[in-house]
N, C-alpha and C positions, 0 to 999 in steps of 0.2 A: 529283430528289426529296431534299427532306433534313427531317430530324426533331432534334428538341430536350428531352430528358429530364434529368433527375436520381439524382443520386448521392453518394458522398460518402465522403473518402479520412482516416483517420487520421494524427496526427502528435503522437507523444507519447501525453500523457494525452484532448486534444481535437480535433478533428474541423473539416476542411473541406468547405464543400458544392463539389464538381463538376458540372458540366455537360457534358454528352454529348450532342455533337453527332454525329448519323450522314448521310452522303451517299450516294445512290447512282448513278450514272451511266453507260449504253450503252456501256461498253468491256469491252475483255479481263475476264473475270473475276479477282476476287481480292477479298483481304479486308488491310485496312491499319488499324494502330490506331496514333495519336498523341499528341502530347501528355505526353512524357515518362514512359510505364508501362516497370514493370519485366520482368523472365519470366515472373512467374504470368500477367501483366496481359495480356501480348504470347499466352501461352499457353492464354488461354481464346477466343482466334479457334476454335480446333478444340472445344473444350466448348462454344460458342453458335451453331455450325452443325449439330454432331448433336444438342442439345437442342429446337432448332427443329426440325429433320425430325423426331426420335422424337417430337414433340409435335405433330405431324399440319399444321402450317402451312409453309405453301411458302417456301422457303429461294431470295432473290433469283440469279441467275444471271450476277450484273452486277459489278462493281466497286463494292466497299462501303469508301470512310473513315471513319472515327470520329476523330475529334478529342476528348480530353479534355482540357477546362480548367478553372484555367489551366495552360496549357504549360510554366509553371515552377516547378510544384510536380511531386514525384515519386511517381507513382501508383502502391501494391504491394498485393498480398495478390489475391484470388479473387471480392473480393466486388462487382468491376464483371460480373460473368456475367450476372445478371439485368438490368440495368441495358442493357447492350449488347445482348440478345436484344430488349427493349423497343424500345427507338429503330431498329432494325434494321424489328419490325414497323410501328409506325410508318411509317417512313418509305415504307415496301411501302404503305400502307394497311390491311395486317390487323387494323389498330389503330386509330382513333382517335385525334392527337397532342391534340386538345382535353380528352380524358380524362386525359390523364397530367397535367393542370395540378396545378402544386402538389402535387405528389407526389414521393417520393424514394425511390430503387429500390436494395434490397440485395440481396446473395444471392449466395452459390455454387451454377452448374448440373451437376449429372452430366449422361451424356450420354444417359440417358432422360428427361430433361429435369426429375427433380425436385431439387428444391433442398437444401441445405445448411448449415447453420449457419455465421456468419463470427466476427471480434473487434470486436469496438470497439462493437457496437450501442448500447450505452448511452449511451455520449458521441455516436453521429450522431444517435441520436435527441434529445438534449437540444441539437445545432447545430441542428438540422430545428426542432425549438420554437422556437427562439432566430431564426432565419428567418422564422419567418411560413409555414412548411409544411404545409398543412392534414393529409396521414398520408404514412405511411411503410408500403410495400410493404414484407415480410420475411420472414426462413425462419418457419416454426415453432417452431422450435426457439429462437429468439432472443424471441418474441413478451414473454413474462413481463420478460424483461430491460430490453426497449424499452418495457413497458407503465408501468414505473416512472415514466416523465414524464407528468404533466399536461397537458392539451391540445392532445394531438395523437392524432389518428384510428391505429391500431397494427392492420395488416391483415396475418396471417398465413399462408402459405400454403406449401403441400407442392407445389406445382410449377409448373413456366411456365404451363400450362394454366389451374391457380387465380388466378395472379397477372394472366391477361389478363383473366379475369372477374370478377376484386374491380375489374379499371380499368371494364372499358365497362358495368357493371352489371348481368353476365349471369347472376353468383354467386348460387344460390336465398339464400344465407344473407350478406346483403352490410355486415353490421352489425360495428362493428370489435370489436375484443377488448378487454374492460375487466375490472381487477382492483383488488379493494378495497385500494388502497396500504398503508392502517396495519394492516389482517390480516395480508397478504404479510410486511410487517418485523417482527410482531410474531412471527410464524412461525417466519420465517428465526433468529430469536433462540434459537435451540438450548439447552437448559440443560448444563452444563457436567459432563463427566464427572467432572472431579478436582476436588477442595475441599480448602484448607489444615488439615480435622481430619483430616485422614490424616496429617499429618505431627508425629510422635513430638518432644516438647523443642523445640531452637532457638528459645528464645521474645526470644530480643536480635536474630535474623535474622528472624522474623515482624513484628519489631516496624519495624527499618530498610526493609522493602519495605512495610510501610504509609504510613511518612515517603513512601517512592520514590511510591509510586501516588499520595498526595495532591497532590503537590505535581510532578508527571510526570518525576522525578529519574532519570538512569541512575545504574546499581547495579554494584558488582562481588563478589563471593560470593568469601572466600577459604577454601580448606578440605582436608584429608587426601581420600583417595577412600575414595566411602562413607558422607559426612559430612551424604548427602541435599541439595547445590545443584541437580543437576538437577531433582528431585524438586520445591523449592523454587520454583525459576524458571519451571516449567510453569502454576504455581500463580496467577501473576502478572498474568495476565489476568482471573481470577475476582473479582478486588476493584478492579480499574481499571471508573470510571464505563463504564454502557454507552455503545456507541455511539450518537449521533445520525443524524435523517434524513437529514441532509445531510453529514456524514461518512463514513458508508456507501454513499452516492452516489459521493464522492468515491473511495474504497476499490475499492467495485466496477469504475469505468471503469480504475483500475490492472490488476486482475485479467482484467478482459473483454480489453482490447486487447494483454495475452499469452496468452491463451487461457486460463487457469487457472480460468475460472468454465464449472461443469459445463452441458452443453445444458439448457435447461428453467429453468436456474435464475434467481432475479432479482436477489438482491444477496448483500454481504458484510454482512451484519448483524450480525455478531461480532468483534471485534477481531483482527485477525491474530496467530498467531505461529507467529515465523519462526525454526527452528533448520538453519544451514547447516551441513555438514560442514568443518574446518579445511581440508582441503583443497581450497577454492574458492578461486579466482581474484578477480584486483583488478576484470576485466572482469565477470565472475559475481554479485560481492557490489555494483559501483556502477551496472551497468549497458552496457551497448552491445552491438558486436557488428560482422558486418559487414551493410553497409545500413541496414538498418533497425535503431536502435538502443534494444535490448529495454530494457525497466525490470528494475533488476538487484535483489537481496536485500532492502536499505537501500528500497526503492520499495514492494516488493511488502509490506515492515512497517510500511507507512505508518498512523496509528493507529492500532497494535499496538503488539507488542513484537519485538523482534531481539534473540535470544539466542543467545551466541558460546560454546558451551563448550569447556573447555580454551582459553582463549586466547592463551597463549604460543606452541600449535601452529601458530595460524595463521601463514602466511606475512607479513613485516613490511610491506611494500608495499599487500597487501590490508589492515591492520589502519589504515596511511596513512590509504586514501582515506576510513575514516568521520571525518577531524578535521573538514573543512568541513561535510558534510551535520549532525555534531551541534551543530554552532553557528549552523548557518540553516537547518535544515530542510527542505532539498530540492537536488536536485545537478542539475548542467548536464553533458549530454554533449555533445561537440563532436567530428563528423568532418567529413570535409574536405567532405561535399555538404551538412552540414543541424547543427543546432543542436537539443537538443532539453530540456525543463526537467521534471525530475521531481519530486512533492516527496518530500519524506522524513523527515517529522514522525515520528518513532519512539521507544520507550523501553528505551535499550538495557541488556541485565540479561547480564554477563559470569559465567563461575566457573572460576577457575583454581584448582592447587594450587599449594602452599607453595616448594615444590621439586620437582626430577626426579622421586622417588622418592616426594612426597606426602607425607612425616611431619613434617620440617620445623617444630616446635613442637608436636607431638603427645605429651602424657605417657604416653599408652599403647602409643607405636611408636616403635621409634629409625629414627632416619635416617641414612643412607647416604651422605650427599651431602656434598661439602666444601664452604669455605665459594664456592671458585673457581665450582665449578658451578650451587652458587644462583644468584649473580651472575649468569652467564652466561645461566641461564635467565629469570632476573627481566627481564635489558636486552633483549628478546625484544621487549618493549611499552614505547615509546617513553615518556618523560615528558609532551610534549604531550597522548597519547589518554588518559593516566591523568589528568592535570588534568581532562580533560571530562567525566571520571567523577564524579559529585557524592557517591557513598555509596560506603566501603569499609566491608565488614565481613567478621569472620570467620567461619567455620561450624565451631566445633568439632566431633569427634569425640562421638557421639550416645551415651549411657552406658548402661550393660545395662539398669537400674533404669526410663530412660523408653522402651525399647524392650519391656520385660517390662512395663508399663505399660498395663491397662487404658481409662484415662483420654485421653478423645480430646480435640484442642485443637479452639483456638476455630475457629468456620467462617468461611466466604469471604463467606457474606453478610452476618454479625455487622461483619467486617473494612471489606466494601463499606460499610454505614452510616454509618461512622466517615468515611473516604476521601469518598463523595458531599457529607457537612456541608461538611469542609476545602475541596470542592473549591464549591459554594455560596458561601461565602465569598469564593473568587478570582472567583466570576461577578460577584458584585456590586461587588469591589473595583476590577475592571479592562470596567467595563460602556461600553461604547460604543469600546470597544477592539476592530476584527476580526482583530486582530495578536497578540492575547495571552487567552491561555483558563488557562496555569497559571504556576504558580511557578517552572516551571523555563524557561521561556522568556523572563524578564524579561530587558532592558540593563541596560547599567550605570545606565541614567539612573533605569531604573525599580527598581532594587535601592537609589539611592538616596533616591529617594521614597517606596517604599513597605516598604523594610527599616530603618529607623531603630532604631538603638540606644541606650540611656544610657551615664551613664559608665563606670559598672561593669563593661557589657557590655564596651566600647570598651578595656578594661584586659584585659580577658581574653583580645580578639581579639589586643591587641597580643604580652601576654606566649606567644600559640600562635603566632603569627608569627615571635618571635624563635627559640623553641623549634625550630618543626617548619619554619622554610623557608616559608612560604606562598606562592604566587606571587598578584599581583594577581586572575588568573582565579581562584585559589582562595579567594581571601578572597568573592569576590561569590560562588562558589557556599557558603561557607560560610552565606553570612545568605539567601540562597534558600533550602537546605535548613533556617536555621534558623525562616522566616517558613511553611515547609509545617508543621516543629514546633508551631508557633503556633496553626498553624489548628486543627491536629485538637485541640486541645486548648482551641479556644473562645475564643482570646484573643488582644485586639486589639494589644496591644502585644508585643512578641520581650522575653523574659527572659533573666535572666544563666544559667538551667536550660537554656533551649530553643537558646540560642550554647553553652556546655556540650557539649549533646548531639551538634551538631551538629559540632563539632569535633571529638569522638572517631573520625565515621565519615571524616574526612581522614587519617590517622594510618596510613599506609599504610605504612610503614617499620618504625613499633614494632611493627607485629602480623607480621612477619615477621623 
């Protein structure tokens, strides 16, 4: 006797369909699973014999293989349980195998047989679309998450018992689960607890992370402690565009297939952000691990932001590996069995202080620090990561007068209005582009297409070049950040004001 089902095994952010084959045949008894699974895979033989017997159907007495393929992909995680109880009956007959057609079987079994919530539902369910899979058997618990795809039947269910009778038709209520997609996001769209009128003065730092958000520039915050960049950089998400459906798509399968997205729930509808403790690892912040290699900090702030505070503390190695991911967007992990590509479109917003001790150019606090140990502290972050940083600014020390200060600043969604125009602008500037959505992602080629300067300007870049060092990468993000200038201010051509400005925030030497 042998049976033929469906399943389906993650890898990265997207999803392979498997086929599970099960055999049974007149010998010694036993139970063998193939095809390359790992422990959990190997160890749900004992979770899909006592979920079968506590589930009242007779558990074969025979020698049972399963095969999953292909045999050279490698099968991990919990969630072939349900899938091998399936094909199991089947192949007995308790089942029907003409039922299971075109159907794809998820799920982790306890060993009363009801089921469990897995990872990755969202991306197998968007492979299962992408197939031709008419539905998807699933916990409960995942339903919302999988129901986010379009045209596919999303049948969920609390245990092997429900999941035999949504197959053979015996479920009184056999109708699948459907939810209104643009309520569900519109939902999920939480309003935000913090808004930039909470924050007291800094209106030259309010103003460079408006540049940063239009224009999707990383930032670095330079400041005494105290001087509100935490406070600041929290803030950061409230006036970056919302996100899209299909960004949030994208978002959510990072999340689901690390398990970070709660049971029940269906997407990331809100921009990530991610603040790590300095004391993370190079493995932690880029990803991997052993086996199975997890998506690490830089992944899971995929449209968001990644915010590094104190970043001198970090270790130098971990601060290494964000140079590739900020210059393409997404990082490859490589161990010796599998290959696996994360993206990691992020905006990353830093805040260091000055020196050891913080005062460091403070008129209301002396400092402490010679000049040997600034140094020391400064060479902490390499010159490469600091070039990829497009905005320096400083945060002064906040003065009694705007602290005693009634008078609340402007808000986050005054700030968003401004930032959506700018960023309007780059939609239609770079339209039929799937490769480029802002200003901070342009090449060279498109910085010089679409960054063009006069002479005037071209006098100015040169005499800040001789002045300050620029290096090549910095001059292009000079006229990036100076074309996000541009924008928010309605204007199609880059002025000798908006190169100006934009030059001040490179100036990473004089402000300390």
């Amino acid at each position: 006797m042998i049976s033929t089902v469906y399943s389906a095994s993650t890898h990265g952010i997207s999803a392979s369909v498997i086929t599970v084959e099960t055999h049974i045949e007149s010998q010694i008894p036993g139970f063998v699973v193939v095809g390359l699974p790992d422990n959990a895979v190997r160890e749900s033989r004992e979770r899909v014999t006592a979920a079968i017997k506590n589930s009242a159907y007779a558990f074969p007495v025979r020698r049972i293989v399963v095969n999953l393929a292909p045999a050279d992909i490698r099968k991990e995680g919990s969630a072939f349980d349900l899938p091998l109880a399936m094909g199991i009956l089947c192949a007995t007959g308790a089942l029907p195998e003409r039922a299971a057609e075109r159907t794809l079987f998820l799920g982790e079994l306890a060993l009363d047989g009801s089921l469990r919530p897995v990872h990755g539902a969202l991306s197998i369910a968007l492979e299962a679309q992408r197939r031709k899979f008419r539905r998807i058997i699933l916990p409960a618990a995942n339903a919302r998450e999988a129901a986010m795809v379009q045209g596919l039947e999303i049948h969920p269910c609390a245990s092997l018992q429900e999941a035999v009778s949504r197959v053979d038709g015996s479920h009184p209520s056999a109708r699948p689960y459907r939810v209104n997609v643009d309520e569900v996001f519109r939902e999920q769209r939480q309003q935000a607890t913090v808004d930039f009128s909470d924050v007291k003065g800094q209106e030259n730092v309010k103003r460079a992370m408006e540049v940063a958000a239009a224009g999707g520039h990383n930032i670095i915050l330079i400041g005494p402690p105290g001087s509100g960049k935490t406070m600041l950089a929290k803030r950061v998400p409230t006036i970056l565009p919302p996100l899209t459906f299909e960004e949030a798509l994208e978002t959510t399968k990072i999340h689901s297939v690390t398990g970070l997205l709660q049971p029940g729930a269906a997407l990331v509808a809100v921009r990530p952000f991610r603040a790590p403790h300095h004391t993370i690892s190079d493995a932690a912040m880029v990803g991997g691990g052993v086996g199975w290699a997890r998506p690490g900090e830089i992944s899971l702030s995929h449209n968001g932001v990644l915010f590094l505070d104190e970043l001198p503390e970090f270790a130098r190695n971990v601060l290494e590996v964000l140079r590739q991911p900020l210059e393409e967007g997404s990082v490859t992990i490589s161990r010796s069995r599998s290959t696996v590509d994360y993206p990691a479109n992020f905006m990353l917003v830093a805040a260091m202080n000055p020196c050891p001790c913080g005062n460091h150019g403070n008129p209301q606090q002396s400092c402490s620090c010679t000049e040997q140990q600034i140094q020391k502290y400064m060479s902490r972050i390499s010159g490469p990561l600091l070039d990829r940083i497009d905005i320096h600014v400083e945060c002064p020390q906040v003065k009694y007068q705007e602290l005693a200060s009634d008078r609340r600043g402007e808000s986050s969604s005054r700030i968003r209005e401004r930032v959506l125009r700018a960023r309007s602008l780059q939609e239609e500037r770079f339209r039929g582009r799937s490769d480029l959505h802002c200003n901070a992602a342009m090449s060279g080629r498109d910085v010089a297409r679409y960054c063009g300067v006069d002479a005037g300007c071209k006098d100015l870049l040169r005499r800040a070049a001789q002045a300050l060092g620029f290096s090549a990468r910095a001059y292009d993000r000079i006229l990036k950040v100076a074309r996000s200038i541009a924008d928010l201010s309605n204007s199609s051509a880059i002025s000798r004001a908006h190169v100006s400005e934009a030059i001040q925030y490179r100036d990473l030497d004089r402000r300390l």
